[in-house]
N, C-alpha and C positions, 0 to 999 in steps of 0.2 A: 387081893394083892394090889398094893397103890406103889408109884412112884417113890423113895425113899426105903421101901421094905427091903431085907437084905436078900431076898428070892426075885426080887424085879430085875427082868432079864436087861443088860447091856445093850447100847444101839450098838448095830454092828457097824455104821460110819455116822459121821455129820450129813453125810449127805443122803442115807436110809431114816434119820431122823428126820430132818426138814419134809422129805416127800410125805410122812407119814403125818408129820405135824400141820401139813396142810391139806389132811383129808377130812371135807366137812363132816359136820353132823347133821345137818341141816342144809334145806335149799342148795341142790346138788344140780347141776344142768340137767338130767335126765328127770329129779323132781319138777323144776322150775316148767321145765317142756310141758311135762302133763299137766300141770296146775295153768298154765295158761292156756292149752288146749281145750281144758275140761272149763275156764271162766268167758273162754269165745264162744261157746256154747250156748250160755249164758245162766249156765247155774252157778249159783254162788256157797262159797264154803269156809269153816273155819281150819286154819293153821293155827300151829303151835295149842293147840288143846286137847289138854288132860286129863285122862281119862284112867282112875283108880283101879286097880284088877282088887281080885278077890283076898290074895294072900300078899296084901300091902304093896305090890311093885308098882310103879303107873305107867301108863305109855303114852307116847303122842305120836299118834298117826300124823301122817303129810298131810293128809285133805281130811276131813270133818265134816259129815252133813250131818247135822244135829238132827234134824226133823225125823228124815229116815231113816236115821241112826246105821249108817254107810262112816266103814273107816278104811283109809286107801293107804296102803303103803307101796312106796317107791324104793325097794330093796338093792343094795349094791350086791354085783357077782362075790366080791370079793369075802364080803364081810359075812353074808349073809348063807353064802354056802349054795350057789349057782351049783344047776348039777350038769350045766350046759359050760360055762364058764367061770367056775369059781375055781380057783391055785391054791394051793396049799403050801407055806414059805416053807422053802430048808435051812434056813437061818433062824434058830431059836425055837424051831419046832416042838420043843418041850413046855414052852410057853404058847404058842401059838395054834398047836391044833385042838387041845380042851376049849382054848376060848371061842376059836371059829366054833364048834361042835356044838356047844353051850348055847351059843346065838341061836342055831338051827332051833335046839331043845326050847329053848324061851318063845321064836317064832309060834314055834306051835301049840305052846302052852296060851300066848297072850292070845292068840285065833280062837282058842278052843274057852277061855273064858268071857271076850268078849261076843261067840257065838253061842252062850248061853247068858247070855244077857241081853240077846234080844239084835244084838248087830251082827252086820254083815260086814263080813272083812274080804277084802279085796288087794290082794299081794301081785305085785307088779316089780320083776326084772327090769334094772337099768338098760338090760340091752334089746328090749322091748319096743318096737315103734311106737312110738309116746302117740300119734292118730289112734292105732287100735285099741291101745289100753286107756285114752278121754273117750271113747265111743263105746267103751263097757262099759264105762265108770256111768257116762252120761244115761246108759241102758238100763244100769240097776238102780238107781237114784229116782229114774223115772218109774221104775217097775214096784219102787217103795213106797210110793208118794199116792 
């Protein structure tokens, strides 16, 4: 279901749109935290690098260590289905709980293909002390190496 389809749910105001419209996808302050954490460190990694699954989807982890083949992601409560802090909307819920749901299901599909491929995936909550979660990243990166 895209934008224009006659099933795409209604914003319920201009102003549940905007807030929604400006939720990143990318370089999120809770990501930025850890990616500068984890490069004071002083390991270095790739962003925005894509990486093929098996039944055609791709994904791009936050942080990339090629070498060690280490992929970090910096997951929002919201989106991603926080079992500590993630909300389920009662506006449009007929839209909105399959998709949260779905995220989960994908989560664990892209982990389970990229940890038969050899990498290690490392899932990190935005609401996360972004020190403990560069101090595991920095842990396992060095434990691959």
């Amino acid at each position: 279901m895209k934008p224009g389809d006659p099933n795409w749910p209604a914003p319920i105001s201009a102003a549940t749109s905007n807030v929604m419209r400006g939720n990143r996808g990318r370089d999120t302050t809770p990501e930025t935290a850890v990616r500068s954490l984890v490069h004071r460190r002083g390991l270095r990694f790739r962003t925005r690098y894509t990486i093929r699954l098996d039944d055609g989807r791709w994904t791009r982890p936050d942080m990339v260590f090629t070498r060690s083949r280490v992929a970090v992601y910096v997951d929002g409560c919201f989106w991603h289905g926080c079992p500590d802090h993630g909300t389920r909307p009662t506006s449009n819920a007929d839209y909105w709980s399959p998709k949260l749901a779905n995220n989960v299901v994908r989560d664990l599909d892209t982990n389970a293909q990229l940890s038969l491929r050899g990498w290690r995936v490392l899932r990190a909550w935005e609401h996360q002390d972004p020190e403990l979660v560069a101090e595991l990243v920095a842990h396992v990166v060095a434990e691959r190496r």
